[in-house]
Every structure is written in C-alpha cells, then in structure tokens.
C-alpha positions in Angstrom: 117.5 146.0 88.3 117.8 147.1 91.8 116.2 144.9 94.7 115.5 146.4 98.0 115.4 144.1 100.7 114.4 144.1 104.5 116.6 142.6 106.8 115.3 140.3 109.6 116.9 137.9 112.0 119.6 135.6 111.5 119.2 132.2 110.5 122.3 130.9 111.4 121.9 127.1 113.3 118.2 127.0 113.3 116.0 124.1 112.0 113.0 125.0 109.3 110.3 126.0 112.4 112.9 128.1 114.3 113.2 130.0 110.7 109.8 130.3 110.0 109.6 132.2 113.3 112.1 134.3 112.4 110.4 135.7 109.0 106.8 135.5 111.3 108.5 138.2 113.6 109.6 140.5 110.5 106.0 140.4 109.2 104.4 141.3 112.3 106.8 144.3 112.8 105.4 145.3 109.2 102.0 145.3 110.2 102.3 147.2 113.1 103.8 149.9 111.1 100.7 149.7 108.5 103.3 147.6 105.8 101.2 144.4 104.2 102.7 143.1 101.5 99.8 140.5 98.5 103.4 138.4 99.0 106.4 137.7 101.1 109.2 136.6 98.8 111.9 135.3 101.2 115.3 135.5 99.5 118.5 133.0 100.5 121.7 134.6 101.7 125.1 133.2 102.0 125.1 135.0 105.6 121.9 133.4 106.7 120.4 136.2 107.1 116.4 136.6 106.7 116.1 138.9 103.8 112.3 140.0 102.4 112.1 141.4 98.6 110.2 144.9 99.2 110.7 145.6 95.5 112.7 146.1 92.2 113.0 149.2 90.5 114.8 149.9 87.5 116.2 153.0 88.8 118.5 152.8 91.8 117.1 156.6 93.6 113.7 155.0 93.4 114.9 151.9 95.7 117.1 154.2 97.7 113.9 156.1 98.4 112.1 153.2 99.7 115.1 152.4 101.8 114.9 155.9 103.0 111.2 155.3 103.9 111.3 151.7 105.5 114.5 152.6 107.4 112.6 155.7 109.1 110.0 153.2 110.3 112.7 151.4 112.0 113.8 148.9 109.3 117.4 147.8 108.0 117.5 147.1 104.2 119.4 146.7 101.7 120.1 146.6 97.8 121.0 144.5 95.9 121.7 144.0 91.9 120.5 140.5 91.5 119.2 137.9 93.1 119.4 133.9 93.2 117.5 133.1 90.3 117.8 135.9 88.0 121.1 136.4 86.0 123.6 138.7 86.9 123.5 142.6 86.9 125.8 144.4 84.0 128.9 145.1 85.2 128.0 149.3 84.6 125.2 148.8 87.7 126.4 150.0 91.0 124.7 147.5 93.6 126.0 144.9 95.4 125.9 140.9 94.2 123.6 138.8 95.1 125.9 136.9 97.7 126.0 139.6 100.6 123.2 142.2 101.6 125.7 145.5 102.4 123.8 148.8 101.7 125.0 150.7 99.1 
C-alpha cells in the first residue's frame, strides 16, 4: 500500500493547542483550494512534522498522480509505505518507512 501524505507545519516544542493550530492552518489552505476531505486523519512522525493521510492506493503511479496534483496547488507531500498502525510494507515495495516522510 502506498500512503500519500500532505505535509504541514512543524510540531516541534508546541503544547496540544499550539498543534491543533497547526493542522487548523493546513485545512484552511485546503479549502481555499476547493480540497474537503469526510475526514482528517493526522498521522505521528518521528520529525514532528504535521502529516494529513490524502489516501492509499495500491498502485504507487496512482499516489504519485495525486502528489502531482496537490503539489501543483501548492502542497508538499509525500509517500509513504506504511504507517503507525498498520504492519510493515514487503520488502519488494519501493516507498519510504513509516518513520520519515521523504518523497520518493
């Protein structure tokens, strides 16, 4: 499975209202580009970095095709093979672990 994600600001140091801010700010950007999401499924990072799951797709050109869209609306992302959570990835996939968010 491939995970895109949408990077948002960093975490690093802030208390739980200071983050909530944080992920506030990504979703407003969103919607003033026309993106509403039915959820907002925040996933942890080692870096402490504000990461939103846009999706999973089996097939890794379908998630590089949404990164392709959501980074011409102004939006970093990235991929990822697994998540916290979910066990990891075969060895055979080509995405990046779930401990860093590095395009791919």
């Amino acid at each position: 499975m491939h995970h895109l994600l949408i990077k948002g600001g960093s975490y690093r140091g802030l208390d739980f209202d200071e983050r909530e801010r944080v992920r506030e700010e990504l979703r407003v950007r969103l919607e003033a580009r026309g993106i509403r999401f039915v959820e907002y499924p925040w996933v942890w990072d080692e870096d402490d970095q504000c990461l939103l799951l846009a999706g999973s797709y089996e097939d890794l050109e379908d998630a590089r095709w949404w990164t392709k869209a959501l980074e011409s609306a102004g939006f970093e992302t990235c991929i990822r093979a697994t998540i916290p959570g979910e066990p990891p990835a075969p060895s055979k996939q080509t995405s990046t672990s779930h401990r860093s968010c590095r395009p791919i």
